[in-house]
Jmol script that loads the backbone (N, CA, C; Angstrom):
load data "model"
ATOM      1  N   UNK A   1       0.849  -1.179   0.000  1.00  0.00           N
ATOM      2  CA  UNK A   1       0.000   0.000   0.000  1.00  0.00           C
ATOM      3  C   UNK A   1       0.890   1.236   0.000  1.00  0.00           C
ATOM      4  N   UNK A   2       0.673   1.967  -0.803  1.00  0.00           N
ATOM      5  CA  UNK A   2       1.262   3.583  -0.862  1.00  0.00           C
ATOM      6  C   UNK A   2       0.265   4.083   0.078  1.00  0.00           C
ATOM      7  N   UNK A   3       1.543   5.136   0.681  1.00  0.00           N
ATOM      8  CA  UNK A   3       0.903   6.128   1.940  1.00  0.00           C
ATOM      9  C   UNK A   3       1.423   7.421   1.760  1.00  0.00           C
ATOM     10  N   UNK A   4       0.924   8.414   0.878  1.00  0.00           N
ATOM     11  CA  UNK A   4       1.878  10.019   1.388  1.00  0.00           C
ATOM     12  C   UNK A   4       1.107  10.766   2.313  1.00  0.00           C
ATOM     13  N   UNK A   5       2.405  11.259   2.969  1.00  0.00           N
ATOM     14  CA  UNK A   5       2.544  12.299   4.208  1.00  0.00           C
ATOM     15  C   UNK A   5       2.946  13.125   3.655  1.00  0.00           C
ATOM     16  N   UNK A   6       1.848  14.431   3.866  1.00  0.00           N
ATOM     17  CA  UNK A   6       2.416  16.154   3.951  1.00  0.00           C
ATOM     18  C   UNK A   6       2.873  16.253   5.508  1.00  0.00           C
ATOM     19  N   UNK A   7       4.252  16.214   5.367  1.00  0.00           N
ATOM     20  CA  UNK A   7       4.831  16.269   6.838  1.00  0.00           C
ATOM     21  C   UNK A   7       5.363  17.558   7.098  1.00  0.00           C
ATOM     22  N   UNK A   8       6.154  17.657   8.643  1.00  0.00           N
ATOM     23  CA  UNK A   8       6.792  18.291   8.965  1.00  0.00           C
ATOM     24  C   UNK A   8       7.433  18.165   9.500  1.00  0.00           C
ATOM     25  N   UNK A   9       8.950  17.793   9.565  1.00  0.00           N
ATOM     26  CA  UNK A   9       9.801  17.087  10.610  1.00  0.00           C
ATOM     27  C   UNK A   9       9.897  17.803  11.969  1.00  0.00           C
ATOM     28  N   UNK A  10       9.544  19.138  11.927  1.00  0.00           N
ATOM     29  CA  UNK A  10       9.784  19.945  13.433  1.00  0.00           C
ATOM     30  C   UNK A  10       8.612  19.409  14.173  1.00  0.00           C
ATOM     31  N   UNK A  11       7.510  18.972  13.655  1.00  0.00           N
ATOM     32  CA  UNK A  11       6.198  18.734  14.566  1.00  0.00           C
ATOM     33  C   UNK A  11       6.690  17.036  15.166  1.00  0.00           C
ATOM     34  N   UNK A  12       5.949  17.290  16.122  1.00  0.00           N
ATOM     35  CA  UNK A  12       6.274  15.589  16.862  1.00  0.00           C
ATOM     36  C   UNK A  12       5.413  14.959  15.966  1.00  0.00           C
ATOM     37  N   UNK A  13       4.181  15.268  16.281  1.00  0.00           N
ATOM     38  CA  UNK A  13       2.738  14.727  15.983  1.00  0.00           C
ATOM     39  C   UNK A  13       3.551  13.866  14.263  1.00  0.00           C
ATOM     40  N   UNK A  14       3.902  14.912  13.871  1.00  0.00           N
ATOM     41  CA  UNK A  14       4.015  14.366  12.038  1.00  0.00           C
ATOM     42  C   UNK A  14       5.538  13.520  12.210  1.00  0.00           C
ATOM     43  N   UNK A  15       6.242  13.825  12.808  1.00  0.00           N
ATOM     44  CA  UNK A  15       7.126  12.946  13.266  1.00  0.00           C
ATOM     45  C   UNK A  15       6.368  11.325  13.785  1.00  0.00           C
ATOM     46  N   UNK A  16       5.947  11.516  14.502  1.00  0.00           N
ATOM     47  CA  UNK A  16       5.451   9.917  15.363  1.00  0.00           C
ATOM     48  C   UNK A  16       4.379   9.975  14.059  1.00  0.00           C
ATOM     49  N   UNK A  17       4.070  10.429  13.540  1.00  0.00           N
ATOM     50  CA  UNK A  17       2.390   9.894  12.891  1.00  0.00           C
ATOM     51  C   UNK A  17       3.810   8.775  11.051  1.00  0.00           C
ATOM     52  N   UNK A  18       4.871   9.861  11.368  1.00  0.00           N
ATOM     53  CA  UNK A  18       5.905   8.688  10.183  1.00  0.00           C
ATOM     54  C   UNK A  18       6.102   7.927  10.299  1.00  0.00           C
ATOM     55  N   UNK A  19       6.703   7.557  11.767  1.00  0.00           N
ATOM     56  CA  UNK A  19       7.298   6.300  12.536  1.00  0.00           C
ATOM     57  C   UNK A  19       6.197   5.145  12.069  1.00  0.00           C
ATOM     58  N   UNK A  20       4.559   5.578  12.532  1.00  0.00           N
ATOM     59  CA  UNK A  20       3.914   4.528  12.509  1.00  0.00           C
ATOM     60  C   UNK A  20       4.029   4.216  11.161  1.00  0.00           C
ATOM     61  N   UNK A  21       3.575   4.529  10.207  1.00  0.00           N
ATOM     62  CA  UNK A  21       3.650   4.551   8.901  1.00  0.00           C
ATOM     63  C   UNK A  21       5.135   3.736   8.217  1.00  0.00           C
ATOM     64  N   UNK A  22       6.271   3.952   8.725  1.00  0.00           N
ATOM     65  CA  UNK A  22       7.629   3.845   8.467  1.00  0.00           C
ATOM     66  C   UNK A  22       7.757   1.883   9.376  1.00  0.00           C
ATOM     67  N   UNK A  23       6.911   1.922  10.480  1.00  0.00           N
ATOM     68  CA  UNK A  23       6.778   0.713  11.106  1.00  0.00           C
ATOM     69  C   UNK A  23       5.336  -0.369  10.792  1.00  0.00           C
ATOM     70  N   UNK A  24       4.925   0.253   9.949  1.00  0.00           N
ATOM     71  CA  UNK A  24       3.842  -0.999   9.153  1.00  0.00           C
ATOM     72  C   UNK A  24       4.551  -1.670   8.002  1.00  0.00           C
ATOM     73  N   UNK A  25       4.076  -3.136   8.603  1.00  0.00           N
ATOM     74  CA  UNK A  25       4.646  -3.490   7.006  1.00  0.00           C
ATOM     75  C   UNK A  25       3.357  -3.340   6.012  1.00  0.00           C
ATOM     76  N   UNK A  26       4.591  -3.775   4.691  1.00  0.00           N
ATOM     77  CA  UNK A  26       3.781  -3.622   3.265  1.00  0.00           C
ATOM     78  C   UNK A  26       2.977  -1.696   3.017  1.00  0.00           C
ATOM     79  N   UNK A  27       3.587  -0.860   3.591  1.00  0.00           N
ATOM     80  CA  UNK A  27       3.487   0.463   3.297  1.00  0.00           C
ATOM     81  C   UNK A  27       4.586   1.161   2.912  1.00  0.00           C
ATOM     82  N   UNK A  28       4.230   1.763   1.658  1.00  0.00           N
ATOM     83  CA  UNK A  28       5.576   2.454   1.224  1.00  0.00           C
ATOM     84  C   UNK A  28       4.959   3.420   1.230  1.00  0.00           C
ATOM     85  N   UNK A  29       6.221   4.103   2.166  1.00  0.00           N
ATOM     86  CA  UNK A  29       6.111   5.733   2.912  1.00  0.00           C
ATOM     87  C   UNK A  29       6.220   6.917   1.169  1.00  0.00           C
ATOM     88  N   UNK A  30       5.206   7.823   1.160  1.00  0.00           N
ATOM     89  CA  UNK A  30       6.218   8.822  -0.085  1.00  0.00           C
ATOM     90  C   UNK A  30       6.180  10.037   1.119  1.00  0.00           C
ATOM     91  N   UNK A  31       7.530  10.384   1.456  1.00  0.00           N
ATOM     92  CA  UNK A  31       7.565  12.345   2.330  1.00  0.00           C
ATOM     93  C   UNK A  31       7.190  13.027   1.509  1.00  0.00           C
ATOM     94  N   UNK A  32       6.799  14.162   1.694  1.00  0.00           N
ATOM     95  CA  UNK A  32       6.660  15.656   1.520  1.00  0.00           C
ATOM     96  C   UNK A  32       6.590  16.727   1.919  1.00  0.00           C
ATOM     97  N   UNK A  33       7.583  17.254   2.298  1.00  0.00           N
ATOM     98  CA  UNK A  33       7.854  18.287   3.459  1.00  0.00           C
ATOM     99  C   UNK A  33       7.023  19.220   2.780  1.00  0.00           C
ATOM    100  N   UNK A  34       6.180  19.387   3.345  1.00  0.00           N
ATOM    101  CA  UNK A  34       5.053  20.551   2.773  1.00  0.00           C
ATOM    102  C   UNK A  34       4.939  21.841   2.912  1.00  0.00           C
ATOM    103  N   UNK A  35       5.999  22.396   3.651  1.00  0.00           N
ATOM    104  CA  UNK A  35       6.174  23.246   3.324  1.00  0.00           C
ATOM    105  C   UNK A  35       7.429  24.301   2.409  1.00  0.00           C
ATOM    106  N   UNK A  36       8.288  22.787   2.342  1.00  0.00           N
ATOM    107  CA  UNK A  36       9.620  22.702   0.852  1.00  0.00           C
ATOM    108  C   UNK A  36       8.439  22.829  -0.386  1.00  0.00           C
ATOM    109  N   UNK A  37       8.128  22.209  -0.754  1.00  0.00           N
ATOM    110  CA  UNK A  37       7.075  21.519  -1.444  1.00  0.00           C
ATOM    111  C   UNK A  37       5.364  21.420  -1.329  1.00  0.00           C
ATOM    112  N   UNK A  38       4.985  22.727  -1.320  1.00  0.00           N
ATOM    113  CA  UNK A  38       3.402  22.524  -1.023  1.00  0.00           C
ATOM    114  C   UNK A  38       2.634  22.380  -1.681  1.00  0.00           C
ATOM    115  N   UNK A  39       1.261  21.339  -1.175  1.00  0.00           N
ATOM    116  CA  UNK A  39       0.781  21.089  -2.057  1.00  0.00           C
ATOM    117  C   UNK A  39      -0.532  22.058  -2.956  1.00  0.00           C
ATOM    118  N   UNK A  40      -0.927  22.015  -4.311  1.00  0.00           N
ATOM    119  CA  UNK A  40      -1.786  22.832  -4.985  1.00  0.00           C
ATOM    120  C   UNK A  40      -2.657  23.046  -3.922  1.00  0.00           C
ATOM    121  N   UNK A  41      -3.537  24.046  -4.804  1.00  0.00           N
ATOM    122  CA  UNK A  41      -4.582  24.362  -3.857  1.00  0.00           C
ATOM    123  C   UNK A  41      -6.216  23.593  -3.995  1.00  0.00           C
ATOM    124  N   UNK A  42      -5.904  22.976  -5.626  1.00  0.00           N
ATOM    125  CA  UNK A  42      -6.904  21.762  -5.814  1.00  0.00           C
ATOM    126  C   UNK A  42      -6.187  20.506  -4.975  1.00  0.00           C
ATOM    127  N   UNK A  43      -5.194  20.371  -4.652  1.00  0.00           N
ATOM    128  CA  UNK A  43      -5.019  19.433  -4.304  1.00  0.00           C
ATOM    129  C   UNK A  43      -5.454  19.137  -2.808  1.00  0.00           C
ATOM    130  N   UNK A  44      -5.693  20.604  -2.234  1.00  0.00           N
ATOM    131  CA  UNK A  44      -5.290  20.771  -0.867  1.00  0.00           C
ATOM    132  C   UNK A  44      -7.243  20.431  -0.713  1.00  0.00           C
ATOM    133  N   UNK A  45      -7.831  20.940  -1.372  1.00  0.00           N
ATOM    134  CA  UNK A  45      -9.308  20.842  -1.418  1.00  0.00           C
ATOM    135  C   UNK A  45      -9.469  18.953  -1.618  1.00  0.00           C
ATOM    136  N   UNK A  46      -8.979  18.751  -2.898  1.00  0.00           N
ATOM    137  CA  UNK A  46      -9.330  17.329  -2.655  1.00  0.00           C
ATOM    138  C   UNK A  46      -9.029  16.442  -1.230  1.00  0.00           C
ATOM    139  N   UNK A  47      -7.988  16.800  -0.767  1.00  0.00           N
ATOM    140  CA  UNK A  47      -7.523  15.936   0.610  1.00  0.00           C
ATOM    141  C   UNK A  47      -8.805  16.660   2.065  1.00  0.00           C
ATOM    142  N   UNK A  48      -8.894  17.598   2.422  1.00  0.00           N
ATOM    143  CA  UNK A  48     -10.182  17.893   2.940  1.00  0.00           C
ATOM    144  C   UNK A  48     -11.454  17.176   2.162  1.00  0.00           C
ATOM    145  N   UNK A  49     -11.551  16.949   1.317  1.00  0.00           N
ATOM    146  CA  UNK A  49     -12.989  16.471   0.764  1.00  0.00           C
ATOM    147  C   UNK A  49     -12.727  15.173   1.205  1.00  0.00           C
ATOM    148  N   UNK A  50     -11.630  14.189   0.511  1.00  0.00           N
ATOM    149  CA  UNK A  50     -11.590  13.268   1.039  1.00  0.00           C
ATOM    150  C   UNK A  50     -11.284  12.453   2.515  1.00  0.00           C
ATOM    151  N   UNK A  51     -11.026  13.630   3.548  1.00  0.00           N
ATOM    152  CA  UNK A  51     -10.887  13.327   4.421  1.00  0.00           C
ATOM    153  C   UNK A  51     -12.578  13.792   5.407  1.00  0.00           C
ATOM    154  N   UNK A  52     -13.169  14.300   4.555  1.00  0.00           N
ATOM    155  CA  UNK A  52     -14.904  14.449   4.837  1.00  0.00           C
ATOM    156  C   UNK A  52     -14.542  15.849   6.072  1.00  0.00           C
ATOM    157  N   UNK A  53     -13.539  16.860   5.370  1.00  0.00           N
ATOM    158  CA  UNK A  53     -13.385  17.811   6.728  1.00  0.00           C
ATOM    159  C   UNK A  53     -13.310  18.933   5.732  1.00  0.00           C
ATOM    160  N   UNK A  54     -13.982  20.341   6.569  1.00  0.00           N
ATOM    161  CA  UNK A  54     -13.791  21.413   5.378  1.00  0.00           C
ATOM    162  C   UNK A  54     -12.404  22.129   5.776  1.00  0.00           C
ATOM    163  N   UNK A  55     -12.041  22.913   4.978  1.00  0.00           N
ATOM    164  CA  UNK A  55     -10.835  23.491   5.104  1.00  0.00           C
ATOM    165  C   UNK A  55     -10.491  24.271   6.073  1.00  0.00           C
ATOM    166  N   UNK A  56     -11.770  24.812   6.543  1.00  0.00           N
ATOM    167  CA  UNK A  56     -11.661  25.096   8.209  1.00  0.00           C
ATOM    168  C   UNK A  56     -11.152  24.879   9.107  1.00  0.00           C
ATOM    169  N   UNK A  57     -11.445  23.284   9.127  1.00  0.00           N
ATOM    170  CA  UNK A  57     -11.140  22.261  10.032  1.00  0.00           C
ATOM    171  C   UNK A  57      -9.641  21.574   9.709  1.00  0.00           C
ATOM    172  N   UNK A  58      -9.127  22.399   8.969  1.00  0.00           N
ATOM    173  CA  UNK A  58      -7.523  22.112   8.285  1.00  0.00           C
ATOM    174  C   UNK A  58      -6.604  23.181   8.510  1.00  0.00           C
ATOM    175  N   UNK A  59      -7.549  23.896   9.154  1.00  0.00           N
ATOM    176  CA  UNK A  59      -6.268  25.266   9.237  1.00  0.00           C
ATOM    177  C   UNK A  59      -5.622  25.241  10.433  1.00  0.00           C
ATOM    178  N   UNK A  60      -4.507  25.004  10.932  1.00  0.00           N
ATOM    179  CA  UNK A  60      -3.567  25.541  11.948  1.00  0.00           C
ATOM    180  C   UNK A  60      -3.560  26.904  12.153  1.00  0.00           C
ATOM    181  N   UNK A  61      -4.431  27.078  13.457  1.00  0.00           N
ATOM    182  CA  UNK A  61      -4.411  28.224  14.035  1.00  0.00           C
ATOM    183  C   UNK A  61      -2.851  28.674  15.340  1.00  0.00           C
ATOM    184  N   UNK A  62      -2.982  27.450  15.853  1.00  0.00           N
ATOM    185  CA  UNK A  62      -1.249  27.943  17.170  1.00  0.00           C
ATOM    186  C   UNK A  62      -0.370  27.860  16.145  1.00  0.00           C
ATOM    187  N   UNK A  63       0.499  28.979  16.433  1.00  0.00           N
ATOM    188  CA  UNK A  63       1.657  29.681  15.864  1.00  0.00           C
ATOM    189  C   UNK A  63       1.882  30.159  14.223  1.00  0.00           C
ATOM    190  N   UNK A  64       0.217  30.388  14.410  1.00  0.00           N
ATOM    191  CA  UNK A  64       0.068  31.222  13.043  1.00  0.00           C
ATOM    192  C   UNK A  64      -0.933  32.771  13.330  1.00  0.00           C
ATOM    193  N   UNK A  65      -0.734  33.852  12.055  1.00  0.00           N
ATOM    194  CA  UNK A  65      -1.506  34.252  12.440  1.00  0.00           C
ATOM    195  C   UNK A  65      -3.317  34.424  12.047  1.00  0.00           C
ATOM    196  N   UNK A  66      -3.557  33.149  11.851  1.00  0.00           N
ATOM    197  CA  UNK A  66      -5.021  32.287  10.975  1.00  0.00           C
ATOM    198  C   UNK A  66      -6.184  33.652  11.781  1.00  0.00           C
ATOM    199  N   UNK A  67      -6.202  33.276  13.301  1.00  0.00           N
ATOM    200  CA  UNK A  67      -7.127  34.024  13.768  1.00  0.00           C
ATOM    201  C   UNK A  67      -7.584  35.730  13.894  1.00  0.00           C
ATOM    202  N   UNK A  68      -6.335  36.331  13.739  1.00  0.00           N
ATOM    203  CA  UNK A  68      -5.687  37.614  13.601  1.00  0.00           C
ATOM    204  C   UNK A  68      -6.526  38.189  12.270  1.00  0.00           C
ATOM    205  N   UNK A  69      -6.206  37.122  11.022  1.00  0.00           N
ATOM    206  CA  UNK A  69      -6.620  37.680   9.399  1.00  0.00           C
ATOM    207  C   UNK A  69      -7.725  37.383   9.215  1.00  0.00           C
ATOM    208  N   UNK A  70      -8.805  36.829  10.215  1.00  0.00           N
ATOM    209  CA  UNK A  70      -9.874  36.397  10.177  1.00  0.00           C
ATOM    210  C   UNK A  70     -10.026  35.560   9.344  1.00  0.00           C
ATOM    211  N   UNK A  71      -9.395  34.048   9.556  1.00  0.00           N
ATOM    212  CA  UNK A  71      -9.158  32.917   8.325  1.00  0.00           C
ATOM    213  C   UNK A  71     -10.308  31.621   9.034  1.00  0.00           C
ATOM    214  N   UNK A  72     -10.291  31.827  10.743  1.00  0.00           N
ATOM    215  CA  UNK A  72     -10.820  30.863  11.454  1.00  0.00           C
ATOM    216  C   UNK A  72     -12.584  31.344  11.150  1.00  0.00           C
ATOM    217  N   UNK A  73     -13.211  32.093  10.661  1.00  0.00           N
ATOM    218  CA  UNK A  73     -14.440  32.409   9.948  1.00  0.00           C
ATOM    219  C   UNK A  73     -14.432  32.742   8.503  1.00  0.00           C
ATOM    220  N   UNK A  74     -13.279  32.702   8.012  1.00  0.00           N
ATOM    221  CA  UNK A  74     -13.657  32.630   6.369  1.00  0.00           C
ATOM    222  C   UNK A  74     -14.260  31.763   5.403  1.00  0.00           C
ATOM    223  N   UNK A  75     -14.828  31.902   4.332  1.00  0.00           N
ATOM    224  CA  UNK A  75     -15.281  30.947   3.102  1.00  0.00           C
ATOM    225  C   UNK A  75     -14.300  30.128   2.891  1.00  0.00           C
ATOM    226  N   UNK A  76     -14.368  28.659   2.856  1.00  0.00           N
ATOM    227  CA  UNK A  76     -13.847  27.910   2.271  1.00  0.00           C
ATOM    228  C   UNK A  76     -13.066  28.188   1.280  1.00  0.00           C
ATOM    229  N   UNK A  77     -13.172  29.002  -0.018  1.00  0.00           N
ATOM    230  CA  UNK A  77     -11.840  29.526  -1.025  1.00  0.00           C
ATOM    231  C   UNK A  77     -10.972  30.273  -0.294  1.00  0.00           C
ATOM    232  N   UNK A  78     -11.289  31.059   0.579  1.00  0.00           N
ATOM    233  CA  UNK A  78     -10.248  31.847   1.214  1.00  0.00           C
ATOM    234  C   UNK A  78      -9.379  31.423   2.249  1.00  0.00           C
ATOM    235  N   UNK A  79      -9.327  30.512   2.495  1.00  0.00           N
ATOM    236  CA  UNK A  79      -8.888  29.577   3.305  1.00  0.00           C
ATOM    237  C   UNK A  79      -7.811  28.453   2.785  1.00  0.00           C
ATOM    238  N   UNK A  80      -8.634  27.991   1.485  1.00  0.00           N
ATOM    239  CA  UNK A  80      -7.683  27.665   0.752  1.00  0.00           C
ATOM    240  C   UNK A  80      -6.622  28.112  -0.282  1.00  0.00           C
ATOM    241  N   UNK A  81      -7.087  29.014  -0.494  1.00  0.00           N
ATOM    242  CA  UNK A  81      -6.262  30.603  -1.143  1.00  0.00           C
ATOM    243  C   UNK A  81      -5.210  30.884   0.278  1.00  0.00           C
ATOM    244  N   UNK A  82      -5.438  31.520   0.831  1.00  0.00           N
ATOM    245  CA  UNK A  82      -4.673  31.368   1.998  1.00  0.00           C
ATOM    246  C   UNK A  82      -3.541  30.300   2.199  1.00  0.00           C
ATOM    247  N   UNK A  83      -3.720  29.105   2.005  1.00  0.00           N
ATOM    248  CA  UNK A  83      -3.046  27.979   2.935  1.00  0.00           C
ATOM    249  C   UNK A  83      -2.375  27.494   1.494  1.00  0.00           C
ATOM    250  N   UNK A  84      -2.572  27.613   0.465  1.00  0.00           N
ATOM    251  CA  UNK A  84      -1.824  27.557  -1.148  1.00  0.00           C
ATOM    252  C   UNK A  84      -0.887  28.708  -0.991  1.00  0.00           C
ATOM    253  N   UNK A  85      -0.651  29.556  -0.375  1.00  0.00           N
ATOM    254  CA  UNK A  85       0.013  31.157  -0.091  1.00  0.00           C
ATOM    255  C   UNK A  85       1.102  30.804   0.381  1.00  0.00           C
ATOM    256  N   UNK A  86       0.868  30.048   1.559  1.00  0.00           N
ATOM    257  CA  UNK A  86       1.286  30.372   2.616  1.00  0.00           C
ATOM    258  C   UNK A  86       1.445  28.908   3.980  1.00  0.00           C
ATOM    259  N   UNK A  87       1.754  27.717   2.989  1.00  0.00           N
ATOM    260  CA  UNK A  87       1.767  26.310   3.807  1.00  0.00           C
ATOM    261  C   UNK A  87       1.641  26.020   4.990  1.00  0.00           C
ATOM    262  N   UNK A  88       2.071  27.125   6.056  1.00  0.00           N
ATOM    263  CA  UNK A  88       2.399  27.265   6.988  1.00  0.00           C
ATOM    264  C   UNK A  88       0.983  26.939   7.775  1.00  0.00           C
ATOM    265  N   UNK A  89      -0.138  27.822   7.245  1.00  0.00           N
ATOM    266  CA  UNK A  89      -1.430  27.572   7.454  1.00  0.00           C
ATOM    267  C   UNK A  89      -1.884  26.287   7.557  1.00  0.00           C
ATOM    268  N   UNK A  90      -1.117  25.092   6.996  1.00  0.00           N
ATOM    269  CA  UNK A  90      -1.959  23.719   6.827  1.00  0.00           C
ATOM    270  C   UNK A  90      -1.683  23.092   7.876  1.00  0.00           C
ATOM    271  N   UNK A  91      -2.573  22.473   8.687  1.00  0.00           N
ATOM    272  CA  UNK A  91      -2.517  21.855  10.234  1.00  0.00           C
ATOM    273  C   UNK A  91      -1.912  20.551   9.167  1.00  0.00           C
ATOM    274  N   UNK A  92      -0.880  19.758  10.525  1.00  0.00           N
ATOM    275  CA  UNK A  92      -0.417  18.736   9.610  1.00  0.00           C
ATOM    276  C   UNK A  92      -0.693  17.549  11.031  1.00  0.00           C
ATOM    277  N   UNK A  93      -0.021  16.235  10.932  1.00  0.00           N
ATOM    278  CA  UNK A  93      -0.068  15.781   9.189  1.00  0.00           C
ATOM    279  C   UNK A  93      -1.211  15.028   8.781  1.00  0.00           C
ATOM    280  N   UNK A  94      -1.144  15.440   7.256  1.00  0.00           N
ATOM    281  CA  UNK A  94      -1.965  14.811   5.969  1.00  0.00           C
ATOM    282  C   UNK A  94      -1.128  13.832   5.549  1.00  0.00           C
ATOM    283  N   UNK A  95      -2.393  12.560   5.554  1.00  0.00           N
ATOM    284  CA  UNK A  95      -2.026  11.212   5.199  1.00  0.00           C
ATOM    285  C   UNK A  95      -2.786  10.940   4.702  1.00  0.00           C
ATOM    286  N   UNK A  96      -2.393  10.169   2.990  1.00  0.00           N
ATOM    287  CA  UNK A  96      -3.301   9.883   1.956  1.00  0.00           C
ATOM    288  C   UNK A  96      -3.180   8.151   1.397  1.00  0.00           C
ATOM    289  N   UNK A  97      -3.906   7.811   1.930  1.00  0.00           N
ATOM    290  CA  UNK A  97      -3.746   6.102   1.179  1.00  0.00           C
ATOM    291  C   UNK A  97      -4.924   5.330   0.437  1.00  0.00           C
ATOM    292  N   UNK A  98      -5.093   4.653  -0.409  1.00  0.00           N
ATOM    293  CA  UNK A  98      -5.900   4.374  -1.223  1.00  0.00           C
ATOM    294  C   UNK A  98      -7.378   4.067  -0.433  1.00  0.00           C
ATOM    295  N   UNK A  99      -7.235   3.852   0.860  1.00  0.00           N
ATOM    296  CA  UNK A  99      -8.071   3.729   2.215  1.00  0.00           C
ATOM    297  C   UNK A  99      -8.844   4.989   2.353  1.00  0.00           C
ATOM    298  N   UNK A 100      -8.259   6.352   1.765  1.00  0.00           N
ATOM    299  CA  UNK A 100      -8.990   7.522   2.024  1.00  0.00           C
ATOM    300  C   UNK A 100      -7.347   8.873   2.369  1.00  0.00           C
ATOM    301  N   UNK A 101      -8.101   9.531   3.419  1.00  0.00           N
ATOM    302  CA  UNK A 101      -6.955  10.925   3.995  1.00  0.00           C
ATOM    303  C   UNK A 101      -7.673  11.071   5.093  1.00  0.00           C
ATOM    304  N   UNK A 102      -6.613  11.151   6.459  1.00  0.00           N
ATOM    305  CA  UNK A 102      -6.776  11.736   7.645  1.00  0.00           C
ATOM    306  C   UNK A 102      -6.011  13.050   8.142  1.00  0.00           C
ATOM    307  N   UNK A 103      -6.703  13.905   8.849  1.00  0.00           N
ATOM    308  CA  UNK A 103      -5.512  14.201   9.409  1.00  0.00           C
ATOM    309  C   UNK A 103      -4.866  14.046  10.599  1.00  0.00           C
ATOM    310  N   UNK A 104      -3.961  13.188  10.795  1.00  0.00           N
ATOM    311  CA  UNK A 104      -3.372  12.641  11.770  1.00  0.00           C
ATOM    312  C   UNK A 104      -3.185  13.288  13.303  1.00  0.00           C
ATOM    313  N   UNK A 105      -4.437  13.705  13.451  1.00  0.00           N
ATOM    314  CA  UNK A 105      -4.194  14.322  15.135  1.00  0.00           C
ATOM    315  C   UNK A 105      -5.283  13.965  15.701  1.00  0.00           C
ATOM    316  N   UNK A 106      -5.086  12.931  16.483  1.00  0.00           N
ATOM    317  CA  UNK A 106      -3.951  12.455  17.246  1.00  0.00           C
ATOM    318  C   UNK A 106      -3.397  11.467  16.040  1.00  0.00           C
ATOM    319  N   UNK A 107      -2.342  10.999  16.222  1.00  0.00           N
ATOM    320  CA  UNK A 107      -1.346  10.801  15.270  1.00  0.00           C
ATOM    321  C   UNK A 107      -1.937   8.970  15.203  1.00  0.00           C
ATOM    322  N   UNK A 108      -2.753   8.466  16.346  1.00  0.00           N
ATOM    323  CA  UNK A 108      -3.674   7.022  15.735  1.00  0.00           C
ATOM    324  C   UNK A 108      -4.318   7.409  14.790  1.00  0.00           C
ATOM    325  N   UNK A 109      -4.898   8.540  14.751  1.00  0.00           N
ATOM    326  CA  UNK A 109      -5.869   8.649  13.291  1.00  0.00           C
ATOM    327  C   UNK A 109      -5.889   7.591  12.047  1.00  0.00           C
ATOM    328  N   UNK A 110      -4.173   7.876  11.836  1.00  0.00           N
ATOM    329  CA  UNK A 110      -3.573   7.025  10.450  1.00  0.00           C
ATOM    330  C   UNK A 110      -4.085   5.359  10.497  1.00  0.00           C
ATOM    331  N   UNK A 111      -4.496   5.126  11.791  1.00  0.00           N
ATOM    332  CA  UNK A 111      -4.416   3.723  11.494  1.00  0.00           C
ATOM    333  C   UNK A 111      -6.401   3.389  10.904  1.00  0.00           C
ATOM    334  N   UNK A 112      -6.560   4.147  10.620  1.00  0.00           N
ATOM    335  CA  UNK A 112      -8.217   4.304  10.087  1.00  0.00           C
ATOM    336  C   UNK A 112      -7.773   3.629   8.697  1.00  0.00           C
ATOM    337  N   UNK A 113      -6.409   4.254   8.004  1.00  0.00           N
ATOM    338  CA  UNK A 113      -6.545   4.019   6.680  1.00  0.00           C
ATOM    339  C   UNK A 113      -5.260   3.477   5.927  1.00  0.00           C
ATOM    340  N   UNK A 114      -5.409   2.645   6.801  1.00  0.00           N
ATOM    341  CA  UNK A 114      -3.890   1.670   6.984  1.00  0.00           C
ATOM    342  C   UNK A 114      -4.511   0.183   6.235  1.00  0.00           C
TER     343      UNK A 114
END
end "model"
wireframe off; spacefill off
backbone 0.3
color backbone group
């Protein structure tokens, strides 16, 4: 089974949410430091859709300033306009496997779609 992670190596959470991933067998890990490398902003919509969460519910508000620009009540495009800008915005981690997309917090999440 293929598994990609929009990671972040400074976060624990996306750290331990690799390990598990890195310690299943028959899963091949793909990284993506997402914020080297971020992902589109259709792309970023499809992984909320498929994870049945709106982009709302994807935004990292601690140690951003999401709540400040009024992002934590914005429309769904602006949010994702936003977080295509500006990666930093995307609560992590996003884990995508043919099983579906979670986002890994708490970092068991992943095993939904394992």
């Amino acid at each position: 089974m293929k598994a990609t992670i929009w990671h972040n190596p400074k976060c624990g959470t996306s750290r331990n949410t690799l390990a598990i991933l890195q310690d299943t067998d028959g899963v091949d890990v793909e990284v993506i430091e997402y914020l080297q490398e971020p992902p589109s902003r259709d792309k970023l919509a499809q992984l909320y859709r498929d994870a049945g969460l709106t982009p709302s519910e994807g935004l990292r508000i601690r140690g951003t300033d999401a709540k400040e620009r009024g992002l934590t009540d914005a429309e769904a495009d602006a949010v994702l306009d936003a977080m295509a800008a500006e990666p930093i915005l995307i609560e992590r981690p996003l884990v995508e496997t043919d099983k579906g997309v979670r986002l890994c917090r708490p970092k068991e999440k992943v095993s939904e779609i394992l």
